[in-house]
C-alpha beads as a LAMMPS data file, in Angstrom:
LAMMPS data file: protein, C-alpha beads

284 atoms
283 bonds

1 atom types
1 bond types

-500.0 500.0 xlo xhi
-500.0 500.0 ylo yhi
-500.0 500.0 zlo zhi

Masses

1 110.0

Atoms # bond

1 1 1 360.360 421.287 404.304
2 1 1 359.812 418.569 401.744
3 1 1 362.543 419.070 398.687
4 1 1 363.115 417.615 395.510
5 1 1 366.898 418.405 394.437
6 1 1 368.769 417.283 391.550
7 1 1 372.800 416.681 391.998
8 1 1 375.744 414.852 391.013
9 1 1 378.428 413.590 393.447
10 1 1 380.691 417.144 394.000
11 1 1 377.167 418.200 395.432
12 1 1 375.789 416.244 396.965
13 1 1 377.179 417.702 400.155
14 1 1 374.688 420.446 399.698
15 1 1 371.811 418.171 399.877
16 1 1 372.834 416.351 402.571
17 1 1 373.005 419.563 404.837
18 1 1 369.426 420.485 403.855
19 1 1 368.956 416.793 405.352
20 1 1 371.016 417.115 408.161
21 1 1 369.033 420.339 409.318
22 1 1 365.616 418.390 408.535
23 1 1 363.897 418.588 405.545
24 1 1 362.915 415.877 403.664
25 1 1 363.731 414.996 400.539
26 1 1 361.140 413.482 398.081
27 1 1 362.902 412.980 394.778
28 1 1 366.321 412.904 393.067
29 1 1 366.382 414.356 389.091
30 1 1 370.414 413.221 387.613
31 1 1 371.727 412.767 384.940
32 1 1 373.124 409.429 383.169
33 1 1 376.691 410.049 382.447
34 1 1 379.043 407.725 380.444
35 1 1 381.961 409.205 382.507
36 1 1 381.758 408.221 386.379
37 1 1 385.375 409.538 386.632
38 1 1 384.575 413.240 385.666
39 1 1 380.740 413.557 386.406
40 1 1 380.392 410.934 388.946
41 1 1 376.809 410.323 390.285
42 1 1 377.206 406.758 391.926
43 1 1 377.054 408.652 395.853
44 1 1 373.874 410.282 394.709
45 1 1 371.926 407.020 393.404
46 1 1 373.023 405.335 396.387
47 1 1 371.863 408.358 398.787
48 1 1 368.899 408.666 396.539
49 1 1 368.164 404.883 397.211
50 1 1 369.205 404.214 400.625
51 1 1 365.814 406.655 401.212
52 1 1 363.342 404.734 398.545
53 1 1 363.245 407.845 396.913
54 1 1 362.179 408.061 393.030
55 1 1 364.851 408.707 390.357
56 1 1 364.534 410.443 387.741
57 1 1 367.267 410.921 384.700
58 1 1 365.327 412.362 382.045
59 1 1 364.770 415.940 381.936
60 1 1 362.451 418.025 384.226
61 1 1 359.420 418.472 382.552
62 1 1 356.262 421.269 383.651
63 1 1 354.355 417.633 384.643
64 1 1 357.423 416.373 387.206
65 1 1 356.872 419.492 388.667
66 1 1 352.997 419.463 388.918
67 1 1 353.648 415.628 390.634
68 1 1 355.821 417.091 393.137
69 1 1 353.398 419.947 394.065
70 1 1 350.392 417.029 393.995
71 1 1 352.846 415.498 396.809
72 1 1 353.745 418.585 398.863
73 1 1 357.102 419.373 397.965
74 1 1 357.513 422.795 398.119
75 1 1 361.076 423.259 397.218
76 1 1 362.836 422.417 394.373
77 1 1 367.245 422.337 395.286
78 1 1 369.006 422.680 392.043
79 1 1 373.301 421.246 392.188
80 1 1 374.950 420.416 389.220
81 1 1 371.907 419.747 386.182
82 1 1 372.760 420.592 383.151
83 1 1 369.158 420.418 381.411
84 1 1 366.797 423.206 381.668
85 1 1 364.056 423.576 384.188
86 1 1 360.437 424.846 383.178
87 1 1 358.689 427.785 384.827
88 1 1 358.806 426.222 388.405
89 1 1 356.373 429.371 389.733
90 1 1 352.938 427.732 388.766
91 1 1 353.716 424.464 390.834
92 1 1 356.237 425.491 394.026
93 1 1 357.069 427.851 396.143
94 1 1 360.714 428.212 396.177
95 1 1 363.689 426.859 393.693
96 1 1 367.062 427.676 394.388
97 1 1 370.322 427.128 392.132
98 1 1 374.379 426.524 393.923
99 1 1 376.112 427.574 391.049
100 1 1 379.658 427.112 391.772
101 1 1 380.959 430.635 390.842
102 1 1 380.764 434.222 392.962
103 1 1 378.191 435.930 390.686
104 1 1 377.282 437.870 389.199
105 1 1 380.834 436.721 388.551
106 1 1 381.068 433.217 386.185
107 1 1 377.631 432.786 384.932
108 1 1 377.975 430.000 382.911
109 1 1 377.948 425.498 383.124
110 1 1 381.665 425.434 384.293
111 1 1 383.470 428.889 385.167
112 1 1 385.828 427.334 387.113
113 1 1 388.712 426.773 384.330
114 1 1 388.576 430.436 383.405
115 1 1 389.199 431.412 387.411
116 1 1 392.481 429.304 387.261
117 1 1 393.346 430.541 383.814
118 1 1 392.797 434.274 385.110
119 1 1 394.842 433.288 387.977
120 1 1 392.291 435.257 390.566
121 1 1 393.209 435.943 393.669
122 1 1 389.465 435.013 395.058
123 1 1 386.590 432.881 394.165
124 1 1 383.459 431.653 396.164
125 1 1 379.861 429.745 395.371
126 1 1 376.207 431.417 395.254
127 1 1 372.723 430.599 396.124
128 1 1 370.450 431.781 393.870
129 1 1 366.606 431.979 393.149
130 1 1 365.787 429.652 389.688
131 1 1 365.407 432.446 386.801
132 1 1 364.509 431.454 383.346
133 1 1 367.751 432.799 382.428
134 1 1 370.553 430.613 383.204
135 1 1 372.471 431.461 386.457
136 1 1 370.195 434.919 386.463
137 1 1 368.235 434.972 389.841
138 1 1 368.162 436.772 392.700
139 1 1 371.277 436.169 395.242
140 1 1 370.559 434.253 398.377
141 1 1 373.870 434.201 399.750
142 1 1 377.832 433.613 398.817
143 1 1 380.354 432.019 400.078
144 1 1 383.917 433.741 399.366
145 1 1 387.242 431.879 399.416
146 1 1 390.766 432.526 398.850
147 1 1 392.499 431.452 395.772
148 1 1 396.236 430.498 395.965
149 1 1 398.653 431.312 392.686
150 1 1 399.786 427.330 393.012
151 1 1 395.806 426.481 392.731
152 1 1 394.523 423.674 389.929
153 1 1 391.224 422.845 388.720
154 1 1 391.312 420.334 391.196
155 1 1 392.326 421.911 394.114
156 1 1 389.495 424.625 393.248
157 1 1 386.594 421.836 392.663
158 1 1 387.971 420.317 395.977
159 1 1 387.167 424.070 397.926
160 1 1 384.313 424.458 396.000
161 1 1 382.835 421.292 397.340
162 1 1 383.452 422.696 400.813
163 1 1 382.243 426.212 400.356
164 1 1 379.548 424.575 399.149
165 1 1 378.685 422.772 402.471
166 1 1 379.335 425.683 404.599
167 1 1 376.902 427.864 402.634
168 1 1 374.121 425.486 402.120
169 1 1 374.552 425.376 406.062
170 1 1 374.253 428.947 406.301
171 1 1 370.958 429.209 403.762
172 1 1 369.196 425.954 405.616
173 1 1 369.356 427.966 409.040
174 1 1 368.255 431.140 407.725
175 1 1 366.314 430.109 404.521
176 1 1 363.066 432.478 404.476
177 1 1 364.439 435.760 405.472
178 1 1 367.595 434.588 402.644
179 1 1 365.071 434.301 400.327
180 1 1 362.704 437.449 401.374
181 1 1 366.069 439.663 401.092
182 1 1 367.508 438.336 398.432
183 1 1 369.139 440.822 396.340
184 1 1 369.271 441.119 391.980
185 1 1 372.198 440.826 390.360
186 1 1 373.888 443.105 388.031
187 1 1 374.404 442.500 384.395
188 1 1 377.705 440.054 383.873
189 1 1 379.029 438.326 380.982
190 1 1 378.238 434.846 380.150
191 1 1 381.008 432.117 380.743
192 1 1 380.923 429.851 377.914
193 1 1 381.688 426.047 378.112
194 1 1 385.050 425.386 376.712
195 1 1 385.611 423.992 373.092
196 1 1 388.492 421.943 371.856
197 1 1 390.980 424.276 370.769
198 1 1 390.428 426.568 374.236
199 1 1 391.789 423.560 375.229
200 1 1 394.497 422.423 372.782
201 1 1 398.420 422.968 373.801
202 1 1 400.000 425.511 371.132
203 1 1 403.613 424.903 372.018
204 1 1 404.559 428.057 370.542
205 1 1 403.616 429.459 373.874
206 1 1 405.900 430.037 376.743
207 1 1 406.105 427.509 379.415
208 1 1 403.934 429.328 382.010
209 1 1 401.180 429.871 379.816
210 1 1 401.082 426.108 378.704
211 1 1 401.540 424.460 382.361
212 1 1 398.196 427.132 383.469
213 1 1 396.362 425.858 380.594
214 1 1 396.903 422.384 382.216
215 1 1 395.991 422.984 385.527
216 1 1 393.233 425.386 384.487
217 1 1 391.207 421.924 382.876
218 1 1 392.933 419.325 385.319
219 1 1 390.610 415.905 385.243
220 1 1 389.435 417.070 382.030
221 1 1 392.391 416.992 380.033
222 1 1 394.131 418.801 377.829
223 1 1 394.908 418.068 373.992
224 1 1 398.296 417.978 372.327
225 1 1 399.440 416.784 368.812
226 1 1 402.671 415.040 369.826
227 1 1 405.311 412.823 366.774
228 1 1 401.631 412.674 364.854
229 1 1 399.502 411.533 367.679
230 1 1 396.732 412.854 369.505
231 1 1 396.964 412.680 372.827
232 1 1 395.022 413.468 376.367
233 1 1 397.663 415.703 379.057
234 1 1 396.056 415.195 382.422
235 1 1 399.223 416.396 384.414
236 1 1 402.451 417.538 383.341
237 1 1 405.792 419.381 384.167
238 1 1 407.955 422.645 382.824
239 1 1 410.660 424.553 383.155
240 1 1 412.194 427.550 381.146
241 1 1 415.215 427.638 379.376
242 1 1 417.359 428.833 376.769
243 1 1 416.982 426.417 373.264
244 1 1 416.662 426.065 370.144
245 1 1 414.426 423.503 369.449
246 1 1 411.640 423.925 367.351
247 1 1 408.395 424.524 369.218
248 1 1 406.333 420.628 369.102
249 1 1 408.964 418.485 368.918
250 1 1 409.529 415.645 371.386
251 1 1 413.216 416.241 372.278
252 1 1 413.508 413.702 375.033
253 1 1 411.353 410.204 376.583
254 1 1 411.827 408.554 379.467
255 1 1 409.290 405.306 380.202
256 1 1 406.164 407.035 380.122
257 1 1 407.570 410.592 380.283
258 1 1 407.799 412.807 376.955
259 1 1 409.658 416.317 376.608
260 1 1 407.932 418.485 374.120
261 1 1 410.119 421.854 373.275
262 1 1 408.153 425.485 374.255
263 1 1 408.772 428.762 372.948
264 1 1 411.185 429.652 376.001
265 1 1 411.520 425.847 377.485
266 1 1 410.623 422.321 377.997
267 1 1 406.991 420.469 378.477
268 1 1 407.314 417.365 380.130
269 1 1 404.034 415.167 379.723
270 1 1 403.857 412.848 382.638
271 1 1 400.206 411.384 382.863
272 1 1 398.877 411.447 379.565
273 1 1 396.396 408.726 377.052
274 1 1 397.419 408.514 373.663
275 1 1 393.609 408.621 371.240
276 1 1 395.517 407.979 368.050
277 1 1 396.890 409.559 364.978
278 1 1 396.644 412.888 364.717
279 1 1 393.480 415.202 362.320
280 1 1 395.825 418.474 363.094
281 1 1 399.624 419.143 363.063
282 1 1 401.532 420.277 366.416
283 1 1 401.449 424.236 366.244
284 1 1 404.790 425.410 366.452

Bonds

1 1 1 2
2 1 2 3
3 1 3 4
4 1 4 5
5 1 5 6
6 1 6 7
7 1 7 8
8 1 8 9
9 1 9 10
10 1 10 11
11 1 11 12
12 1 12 13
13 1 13 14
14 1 14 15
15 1 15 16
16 1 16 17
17 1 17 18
18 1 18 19
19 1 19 20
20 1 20 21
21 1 21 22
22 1 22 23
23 1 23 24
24 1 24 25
25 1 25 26
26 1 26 27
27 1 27 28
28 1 28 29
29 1 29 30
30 1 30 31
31 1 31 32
32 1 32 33
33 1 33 34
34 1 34 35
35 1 35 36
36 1 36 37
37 1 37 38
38 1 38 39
39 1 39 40
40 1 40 41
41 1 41 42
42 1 42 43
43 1 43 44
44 1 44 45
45 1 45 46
46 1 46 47
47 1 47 48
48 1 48 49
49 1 49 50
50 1 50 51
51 1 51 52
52 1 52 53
53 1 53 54
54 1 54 55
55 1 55 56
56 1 56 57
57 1 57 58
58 1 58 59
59 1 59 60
60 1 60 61
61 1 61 62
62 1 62 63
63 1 63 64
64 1 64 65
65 1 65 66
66 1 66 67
67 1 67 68
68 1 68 69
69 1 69 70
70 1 70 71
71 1 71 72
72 1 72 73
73 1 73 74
74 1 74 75
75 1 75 76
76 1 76 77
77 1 77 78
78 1 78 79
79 1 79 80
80 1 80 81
81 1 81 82
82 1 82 83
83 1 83 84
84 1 84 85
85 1 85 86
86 1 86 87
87 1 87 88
88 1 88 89
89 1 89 90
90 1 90 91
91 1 91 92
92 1 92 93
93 1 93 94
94 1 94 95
95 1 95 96
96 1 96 97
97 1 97 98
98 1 98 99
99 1 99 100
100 1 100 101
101 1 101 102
102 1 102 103
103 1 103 104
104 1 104 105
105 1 105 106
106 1 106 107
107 1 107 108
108 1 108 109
109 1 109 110
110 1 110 111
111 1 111 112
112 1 112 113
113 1 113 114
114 1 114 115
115 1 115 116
116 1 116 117
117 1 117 118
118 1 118 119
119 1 119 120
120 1 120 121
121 1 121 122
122 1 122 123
123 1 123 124
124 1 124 125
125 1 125 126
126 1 126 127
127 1 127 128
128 1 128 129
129 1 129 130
130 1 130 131
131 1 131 132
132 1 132 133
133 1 133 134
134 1 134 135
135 1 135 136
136 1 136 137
137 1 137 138
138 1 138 139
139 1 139 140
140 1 140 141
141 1 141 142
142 1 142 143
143 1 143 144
144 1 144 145
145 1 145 146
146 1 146 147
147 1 147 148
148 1 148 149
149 1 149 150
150 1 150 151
151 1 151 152
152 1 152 153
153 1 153 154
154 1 154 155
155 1 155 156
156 1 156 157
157 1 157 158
158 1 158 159
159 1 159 160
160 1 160 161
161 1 161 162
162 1 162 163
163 1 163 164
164 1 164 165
165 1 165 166
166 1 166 167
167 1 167 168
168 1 168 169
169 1 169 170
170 1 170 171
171 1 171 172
172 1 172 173
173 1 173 174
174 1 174 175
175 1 175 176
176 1 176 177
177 1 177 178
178 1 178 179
179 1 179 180
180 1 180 181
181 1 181 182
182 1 182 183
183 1 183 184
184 1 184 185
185 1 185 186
186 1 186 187
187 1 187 188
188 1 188 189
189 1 189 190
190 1 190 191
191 1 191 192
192 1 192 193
193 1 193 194
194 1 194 195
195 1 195 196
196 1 196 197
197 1 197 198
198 1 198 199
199 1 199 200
200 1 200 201
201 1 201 202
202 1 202 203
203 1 203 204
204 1 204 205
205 1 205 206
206 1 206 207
207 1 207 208
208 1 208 209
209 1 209 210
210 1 210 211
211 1 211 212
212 1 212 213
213 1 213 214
214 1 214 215
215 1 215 216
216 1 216 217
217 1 217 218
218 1 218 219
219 1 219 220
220 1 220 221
221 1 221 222
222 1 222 223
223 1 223 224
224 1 224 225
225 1 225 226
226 1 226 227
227 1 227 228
228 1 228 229
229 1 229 230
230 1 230 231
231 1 231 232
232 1 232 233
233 1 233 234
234 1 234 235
235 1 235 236
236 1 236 237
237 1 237 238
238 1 238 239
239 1 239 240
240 1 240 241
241 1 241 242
242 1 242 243
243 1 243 244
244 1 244 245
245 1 245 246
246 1 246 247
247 1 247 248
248 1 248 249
249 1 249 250
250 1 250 251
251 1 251 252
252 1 252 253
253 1 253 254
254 1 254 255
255 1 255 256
256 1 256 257
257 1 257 258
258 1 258 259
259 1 259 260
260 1 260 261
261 1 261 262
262 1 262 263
263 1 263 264
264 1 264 265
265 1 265 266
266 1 266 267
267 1 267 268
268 1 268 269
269 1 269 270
270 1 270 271
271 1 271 272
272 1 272 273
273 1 273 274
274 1 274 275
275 1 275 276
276 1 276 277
277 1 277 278
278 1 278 279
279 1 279 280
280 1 280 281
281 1 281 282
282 1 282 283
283 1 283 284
């Protein structure tokens, strides 16, 4: 089948299977991102142009997807866009969405911070038909993993990638009766995107809450207000015990390392940017 697909670089596995298994793809919609480190896209321009095909990274408009019917695509592969689509139904005959959750579990753009935060014991990746409500279609297929209590953010986006792969595999090889038994979902909350102080250290907190925090938002940093600075915690290490310290206050440094005081033990920042002086005091 010809496809047009839109993706970023943790996807672009998906699209490659569909590839791999012989359709052909006829267009790339991304998205220009000021952060290659987080949202990386560079594998996807280059796959994109490797193949002459067109790129697109404005939005998807109703006339992009009258052009692609005009050229015979007849599926449109949705990984990782974070614009919405128009009614798709006048134009093609199939749209599908990998949202990177279990749903009706996670509907929402990122729901993988709040499965490490809720520590779950299970997670997994769906195929779903495009609905005008975000993450809202019928379910194609999912594919279910185990989640370990040691597991990060990026652990998780590194199994998600691969869950990914093996269940675009499994809907490439099976894709029309997937889609003619597709099944509704079931009413489910909506998964917010994060906001700054979801992801703000409160040091008054104990030690295991703080370090899950951390890994919960891994390459996407968390905040603290550290000595009057404002600074970005990518990775860091704690232990518990007995003090008394007040809550915030840097009680030891070592080269780059800085021990903050917790409610029942120590932070130790390891891999962290300093932005500046601090809008907000340390909670404590």
């Amino acid at each position: 089948m010809r496809f047009a697909f839109t993706a970023s670089d943790r996807y672009l596995g998906i699209v490659e299977t569909f590839v791999e298994a012989g359709w052909t793809p006829v267009k790339l919609f991304t998205l220009p991102t000021d952060d290659n480190r987080v949202f990386p896209v560079t594998a996807t321009l280059n796959f994109a142009a490797q193949r002459g095909l067109p790129i697109q990274l404005s939005p998807i408009q109703e006339e992009d997807l009258k052009t692609l019917a005009e050229k015979g695509c007849e599926v449109l592969i949705v990984a990782s866009y974070s614009f919405k689509i128009p009614d798709w139904t006048p134009y093609l005959k199939y749209a599908i969405n990998f949202h990177p959750s279990p749903l009706p579990v996670g509907r929402g753009p990122y729901p993988m911070i709040r499965a490490i935060q809720q520590r779950l014991p299970s997670w997994g990746v769906a195929c779903h038909k495009l609905a005008p409500a975000f993450d809202s279609g019928d379910i194609l297929a999912i594919e279910e993993f185990p989640l370990s209590a040691t597991d990060n953010h990026d652990i998780l986006d590194l199994k998600i990638q691969m869950a990914n792969k093996r269940l675009a595999k499994r809907v490439v090889n099976d894709f029309q009766s997937l889609w003619g038994q597709s099944q509704p979902q079931s009413p489910s909350e909506f998964w917010r995107l994060w906001r700054e102080g979801d992801k703000t250290i409160n040091f008054n907190s104990k030690v295991g809450d703080i370090l899950t925090q951390i890994d919960a938002f891994g390459i996407h940093e968390v905040i603290a207000h550290v000595n009057g600075f404002k600074v970005r915690v990518k990775r860091a290490l704690g232990w518990v015990e007995n003090h008394e310290n007040i809550p915030g206050h840097v009680i030891h440094a070592f080269g780059s390392n800085v021990v903050v005081a917790a409610l029942d033990g120590y932070i130790a920042l390891t891999e962290w940017t300093a932005e500046g002086p601090s809008s907000a005091q340390s909670k404590s």
